[in-house]
C-alpha positions as CSV (number, residue, x, y, z in Angstrom):
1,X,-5.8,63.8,-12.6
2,X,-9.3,62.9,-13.7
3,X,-10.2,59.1,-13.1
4,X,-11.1,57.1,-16.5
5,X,-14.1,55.5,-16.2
6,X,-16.2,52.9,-18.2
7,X,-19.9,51.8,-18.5
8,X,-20.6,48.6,-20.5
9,X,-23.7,48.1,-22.8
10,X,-24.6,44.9,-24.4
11,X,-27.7,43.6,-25.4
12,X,-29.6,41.9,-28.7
13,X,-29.6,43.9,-32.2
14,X,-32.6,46.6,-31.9
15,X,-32.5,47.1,-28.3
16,X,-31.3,50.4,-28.7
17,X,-27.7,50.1,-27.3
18,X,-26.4,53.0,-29.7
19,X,-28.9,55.6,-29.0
20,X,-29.1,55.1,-24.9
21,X,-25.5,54.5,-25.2
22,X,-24.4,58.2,-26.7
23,X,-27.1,60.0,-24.3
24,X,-25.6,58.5,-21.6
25,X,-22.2,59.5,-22.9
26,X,-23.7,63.5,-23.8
27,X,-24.9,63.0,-20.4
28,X,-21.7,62.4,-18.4
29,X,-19.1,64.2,-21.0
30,X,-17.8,60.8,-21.9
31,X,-17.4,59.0,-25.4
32,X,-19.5,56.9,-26.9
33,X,-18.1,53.8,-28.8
34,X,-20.5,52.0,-30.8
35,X,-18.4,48.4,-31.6
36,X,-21.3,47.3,-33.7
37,X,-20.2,49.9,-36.5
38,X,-16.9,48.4,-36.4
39,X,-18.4,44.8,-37.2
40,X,-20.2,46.2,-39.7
41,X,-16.9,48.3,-41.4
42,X,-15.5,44.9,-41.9
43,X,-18.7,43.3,-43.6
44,X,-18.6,46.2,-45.5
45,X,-15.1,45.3,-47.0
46,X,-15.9,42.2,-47.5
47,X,-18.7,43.1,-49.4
48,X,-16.5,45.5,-51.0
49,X,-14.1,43.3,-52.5
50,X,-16.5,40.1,-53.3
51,X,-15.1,37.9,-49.7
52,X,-18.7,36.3,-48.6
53,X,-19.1,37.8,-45.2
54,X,-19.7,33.9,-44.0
55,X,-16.3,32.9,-45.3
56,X,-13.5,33.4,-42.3
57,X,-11.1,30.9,-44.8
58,X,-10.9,33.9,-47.5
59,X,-11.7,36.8,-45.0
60,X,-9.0,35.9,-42.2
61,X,-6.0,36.9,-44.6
62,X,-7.2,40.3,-45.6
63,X,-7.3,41.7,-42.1
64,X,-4.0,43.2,-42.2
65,X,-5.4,45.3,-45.3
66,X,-8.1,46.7,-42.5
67,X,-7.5,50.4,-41.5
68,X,-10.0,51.2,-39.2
69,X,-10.3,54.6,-37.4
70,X,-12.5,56.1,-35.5
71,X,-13.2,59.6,-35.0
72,X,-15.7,61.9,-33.1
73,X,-17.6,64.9,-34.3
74,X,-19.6,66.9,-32.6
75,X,-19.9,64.2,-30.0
76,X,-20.9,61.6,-33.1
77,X,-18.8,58.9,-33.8
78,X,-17.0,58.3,-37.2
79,X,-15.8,55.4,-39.0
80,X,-13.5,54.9,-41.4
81,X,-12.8,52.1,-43.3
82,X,-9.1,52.8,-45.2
83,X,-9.2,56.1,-45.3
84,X,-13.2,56.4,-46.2
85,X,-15.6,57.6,-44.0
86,X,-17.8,54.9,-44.7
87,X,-20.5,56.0,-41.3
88,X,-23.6,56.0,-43.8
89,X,-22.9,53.0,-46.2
90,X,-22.6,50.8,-43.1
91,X,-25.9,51.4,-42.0
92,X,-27.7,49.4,-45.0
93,X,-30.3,47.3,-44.1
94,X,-27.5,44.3,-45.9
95,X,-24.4,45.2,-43.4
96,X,-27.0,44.0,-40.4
97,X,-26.7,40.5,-41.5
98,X,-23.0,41.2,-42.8
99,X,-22.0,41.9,-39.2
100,X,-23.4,39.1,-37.7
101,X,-21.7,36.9,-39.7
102,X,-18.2,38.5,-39.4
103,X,-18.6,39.0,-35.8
104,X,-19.0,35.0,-35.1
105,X,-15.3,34.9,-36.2
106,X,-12.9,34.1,-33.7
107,X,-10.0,36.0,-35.8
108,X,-12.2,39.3,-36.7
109,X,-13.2,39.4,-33.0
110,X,-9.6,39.1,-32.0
111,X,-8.4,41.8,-34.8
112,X,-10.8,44.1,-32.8
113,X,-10.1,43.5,-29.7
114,X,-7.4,45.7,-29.2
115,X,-8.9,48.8,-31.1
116,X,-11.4,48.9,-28.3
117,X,-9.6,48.5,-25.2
118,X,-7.4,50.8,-26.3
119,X,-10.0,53.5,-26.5
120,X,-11.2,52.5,-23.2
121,X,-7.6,53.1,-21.7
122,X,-7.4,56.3,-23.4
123,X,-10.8,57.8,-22.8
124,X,-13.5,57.6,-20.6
125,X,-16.3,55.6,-22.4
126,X,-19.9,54.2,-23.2
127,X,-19.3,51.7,-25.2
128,X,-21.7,48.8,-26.3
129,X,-22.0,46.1,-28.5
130,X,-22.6,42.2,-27.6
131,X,-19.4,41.2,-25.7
132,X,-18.4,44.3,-23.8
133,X,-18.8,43.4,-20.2
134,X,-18.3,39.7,-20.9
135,X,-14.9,40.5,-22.8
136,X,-14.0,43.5,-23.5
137,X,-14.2,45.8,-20.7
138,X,-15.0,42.4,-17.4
139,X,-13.8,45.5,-15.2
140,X,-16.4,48.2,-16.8
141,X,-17.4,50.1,-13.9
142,X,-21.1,49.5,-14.6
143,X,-22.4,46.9,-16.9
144,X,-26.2,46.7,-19.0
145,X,-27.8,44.3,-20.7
146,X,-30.4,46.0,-21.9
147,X,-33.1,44.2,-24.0
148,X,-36.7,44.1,-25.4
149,X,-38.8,41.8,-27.3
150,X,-37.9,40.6,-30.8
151,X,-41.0,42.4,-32.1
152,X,-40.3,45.4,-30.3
153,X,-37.1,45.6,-31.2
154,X,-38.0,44.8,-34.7
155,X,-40.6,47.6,-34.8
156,X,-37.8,50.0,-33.7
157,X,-35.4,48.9,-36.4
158,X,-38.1,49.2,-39.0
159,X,-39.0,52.8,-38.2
160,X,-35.3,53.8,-38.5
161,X,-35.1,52.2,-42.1
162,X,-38.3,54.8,-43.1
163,X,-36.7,57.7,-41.2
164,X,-33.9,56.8,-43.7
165,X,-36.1,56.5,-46.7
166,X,-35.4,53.3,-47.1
167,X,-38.6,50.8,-48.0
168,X,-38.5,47.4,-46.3
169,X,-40.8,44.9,-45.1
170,X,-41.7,44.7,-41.6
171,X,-42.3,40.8,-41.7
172,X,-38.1,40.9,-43.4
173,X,-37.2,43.1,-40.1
174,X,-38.2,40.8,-37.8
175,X,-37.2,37.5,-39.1
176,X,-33.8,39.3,-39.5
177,X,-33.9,40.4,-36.0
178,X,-34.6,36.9,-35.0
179,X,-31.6,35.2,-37.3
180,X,-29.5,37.7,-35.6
181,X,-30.8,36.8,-32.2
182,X,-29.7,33.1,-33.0
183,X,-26.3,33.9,-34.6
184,X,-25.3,36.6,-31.5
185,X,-26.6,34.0,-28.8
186,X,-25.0,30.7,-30.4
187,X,-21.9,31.8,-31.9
188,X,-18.6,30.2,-30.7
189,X,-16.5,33.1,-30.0
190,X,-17.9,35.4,-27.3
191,X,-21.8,34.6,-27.7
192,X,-24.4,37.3,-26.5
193,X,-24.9,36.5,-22.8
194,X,-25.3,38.7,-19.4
195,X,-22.4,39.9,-18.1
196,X,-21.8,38.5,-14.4
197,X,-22.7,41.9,-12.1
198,X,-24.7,43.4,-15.2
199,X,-27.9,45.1,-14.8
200,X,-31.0,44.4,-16.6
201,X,-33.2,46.8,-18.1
202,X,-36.2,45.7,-20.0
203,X,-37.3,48.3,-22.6
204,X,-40.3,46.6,-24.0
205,X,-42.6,49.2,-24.7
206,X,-41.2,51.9,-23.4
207,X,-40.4,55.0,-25.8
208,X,-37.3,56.6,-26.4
209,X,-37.1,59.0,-23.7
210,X,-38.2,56.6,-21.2
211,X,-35.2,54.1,-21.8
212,X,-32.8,56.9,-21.8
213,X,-34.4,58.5,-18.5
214,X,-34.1,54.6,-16.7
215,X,-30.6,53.8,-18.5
216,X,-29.0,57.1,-17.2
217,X,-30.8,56.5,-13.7
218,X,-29.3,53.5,-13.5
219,X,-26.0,55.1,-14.3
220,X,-25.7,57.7,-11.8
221,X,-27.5,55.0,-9.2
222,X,-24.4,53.0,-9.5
223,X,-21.8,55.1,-7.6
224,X,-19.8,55.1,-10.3
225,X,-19.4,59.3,-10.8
């Protein structure tokens, strides 16, 4: 019988959690969960049907309308929201904000919670987001923070708008980087923080290929495999 494993990855918005986190998880043969998308499913149906994504009073009661499923294709994670795939629609530059602001709620978190362990019992995973070593997965078999500078970060996340053809303003990025900074690291329920036994890895200034090169490194460095 093959041993399940885990490896958690949290960090600040922009670090690039997602992208390390699904070539680590090509790398091994695991599966990559991205737990940010599933923040930003429920902003979207909040969005959806007029709830302010800052409101948990009118939000909290919907949840049991929430189907959320995710799905893997080539290797790619998909989610969808009732039924929808909705992997593109969550990606707009306005779901960033819309999943910070869900994902301070003690009741959304909780609605959540399950989904994810459950995938890690079932499968063995990458899976990152802001709370995954802290509460999620405390007995991941390796845990990251991984991190960079706001203005790196914010450089990154700007780039991936254009790639998308979509035209924002650099100066908007960052000062949305930064709010999120402040929401993830103050929030109530679960705030962004280093997991106790995580490793650090800095990626400021590094490119792509040099933070998956250290991040998978790191991996197989552990013991873990």
């Amino acid at each position: 019988m093959i041993e399940i494993q885990s490896i958690a990855i949290d960090g600040p918005s922009g670090a690039g959690k997602s992208t390390i986190a699904k070539a680590i998880a090509e790398d091994l043969g695991f599966i990559h969960v991205d737990t940010g998308a599933l923040y930003r499913a429920i902003g979207l149906f909040a969005h959806q049907n007029g709830i302010p994504d800052n409101d948990e009073a009118l939000l909290a009661p919907r949840l049991p309308e929430i189907n959320i499923e995710l799905g893997f294709s080539d290797g790619a994670q998909r989610i969808y929201l009732c039924g929808r795939n909705v992997s593109q629609e969550i990606r707009r530059p306005e779901m960033s904000m819309a999943a910070s602001n869900v994902s301070a709620m003690p009741q959304v978190r909780e609605f959540l919670l399950e989904l994810q362990r459950e995938m890690a019992r079932r499968y063995s995973v990458v899976m990152d987001g802001r709370d995954i070593g802290t509460v999620v997965l405390p007995n991941a078999g390796v845990k990251i923070f991984l991190t960079a500078t706001a203005e790196d970060r914010a450089k990154r996340r700007y780039e991936e708008f254009l790639q998308r053809g979509e035209q924002v303003d650099f100066d908007w990025v960052l000062e949305d980087m930064k709010k999120r900074d402040y929401n993830d690291e103050n929030r109530a329920a679960a705030p962004l923080r280093m997991a106790d036994g995580a490793i650090l890895l800095d990626t400021t200034g590094n490119s792509l290929a040099e933070s998956i090169s250290l991040a998978i490194s790191t991996v197989k460095e552990s013991g873990i495999l």
